[in-house]
C-alpha positions as CSV (number, residue, x, y, z in Angstrom):
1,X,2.6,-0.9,51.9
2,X,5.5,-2.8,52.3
3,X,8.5,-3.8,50.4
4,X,8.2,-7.4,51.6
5,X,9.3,-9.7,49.2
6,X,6.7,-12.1,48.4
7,X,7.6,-16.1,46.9
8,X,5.0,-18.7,45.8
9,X,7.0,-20.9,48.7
10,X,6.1,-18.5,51.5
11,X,4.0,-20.7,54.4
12,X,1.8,-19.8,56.4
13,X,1.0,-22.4,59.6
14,X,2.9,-25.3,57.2
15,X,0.5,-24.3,54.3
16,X,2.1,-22.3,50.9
17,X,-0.4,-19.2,50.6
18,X,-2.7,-19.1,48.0
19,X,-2.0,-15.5,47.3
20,X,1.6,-15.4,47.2
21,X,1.1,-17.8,44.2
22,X,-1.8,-15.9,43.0
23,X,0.6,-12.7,43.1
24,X,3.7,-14.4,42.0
25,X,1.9,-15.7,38.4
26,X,0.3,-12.1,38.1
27,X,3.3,-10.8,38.1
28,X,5.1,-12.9,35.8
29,X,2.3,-12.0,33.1
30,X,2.5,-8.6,34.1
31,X,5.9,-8.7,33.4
32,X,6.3,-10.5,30.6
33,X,4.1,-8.2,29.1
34,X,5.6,-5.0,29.9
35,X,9.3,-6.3,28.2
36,X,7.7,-7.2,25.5
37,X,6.3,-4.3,24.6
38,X,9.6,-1.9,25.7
39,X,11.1,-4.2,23.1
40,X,8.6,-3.8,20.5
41,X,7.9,0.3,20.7
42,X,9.7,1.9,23.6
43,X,9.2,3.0,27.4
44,X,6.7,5.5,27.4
45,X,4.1,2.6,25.4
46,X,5.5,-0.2,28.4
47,X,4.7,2.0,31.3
48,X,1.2,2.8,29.3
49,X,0.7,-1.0,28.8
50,X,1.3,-1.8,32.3
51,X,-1.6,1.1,33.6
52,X,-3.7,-0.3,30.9
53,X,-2.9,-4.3,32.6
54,X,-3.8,-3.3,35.7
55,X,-6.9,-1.2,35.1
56,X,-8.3,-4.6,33.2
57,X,-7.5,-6.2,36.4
58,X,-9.3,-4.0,38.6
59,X,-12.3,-4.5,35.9
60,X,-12.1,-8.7,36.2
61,X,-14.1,-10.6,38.0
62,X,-11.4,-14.0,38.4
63,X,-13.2,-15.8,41.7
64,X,-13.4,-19.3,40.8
65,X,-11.5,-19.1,37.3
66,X,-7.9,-20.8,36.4
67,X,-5.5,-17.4,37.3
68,X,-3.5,-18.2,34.5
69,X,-6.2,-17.8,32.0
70,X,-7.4,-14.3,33.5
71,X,-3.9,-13.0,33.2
72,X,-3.8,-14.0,29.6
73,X,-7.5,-12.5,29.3
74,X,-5.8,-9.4,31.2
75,X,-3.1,-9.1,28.8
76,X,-5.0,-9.1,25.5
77,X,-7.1,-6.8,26.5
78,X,-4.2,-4.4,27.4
79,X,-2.5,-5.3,24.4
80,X,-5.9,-4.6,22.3
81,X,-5.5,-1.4,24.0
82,X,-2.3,-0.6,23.0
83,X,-2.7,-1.6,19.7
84,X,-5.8,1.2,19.1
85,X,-3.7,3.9,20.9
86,X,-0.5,3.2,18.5
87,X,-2.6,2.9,15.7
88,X,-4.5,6.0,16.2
89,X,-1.3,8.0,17.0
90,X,0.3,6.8,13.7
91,X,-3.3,7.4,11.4
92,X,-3.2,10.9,13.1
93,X,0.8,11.3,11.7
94,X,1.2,10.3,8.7
């Protein structure tokens, strides 16, 4: 794997490549997600949110579908996911 840095303007023979956008948007939400919630509970929950965004996208069938709406599909399912694992830490200390 590479460290190549990868920009929703790259070109490919005069064409912008569909995944760098594809990549680029992904990891926006991806982001997005991961500050949000390192600001709302702390690092250890961000690092679990992120493993629980990308499991959900290894789980998602997105051919054909609007990317944007599968990342937002991706992230409410790893936010669901956070939410029952904060909740059942909190009900198990009271």
């Amino acid at each position: 794997m590479s460290n190549e840095k990868i920009d929703p303007t790259d070109e490919e023979d005069g064409a912008v490549r569909p995944i760098a956008r594809l990549l680029v948007t992904a990891e926006r939400e991806l982001c997005a997600f991961i500050a949000a919630v390192n600001e709302l509970f702390d690092a250890r929950e961000a690092r679990q949110a992120a493993e629980n965004w990308m499991a959900e996208l290894a789980w998602t069938d997105w051919a054909g579908e609007n990317p944007i709406t599968v990342w937002r599909r991706v992230t409410i399912v790893a936010a669901t996911g956070l939410a029952r694992g904060v909740n059942g830490r909190r009900s198990r200390n009271p």
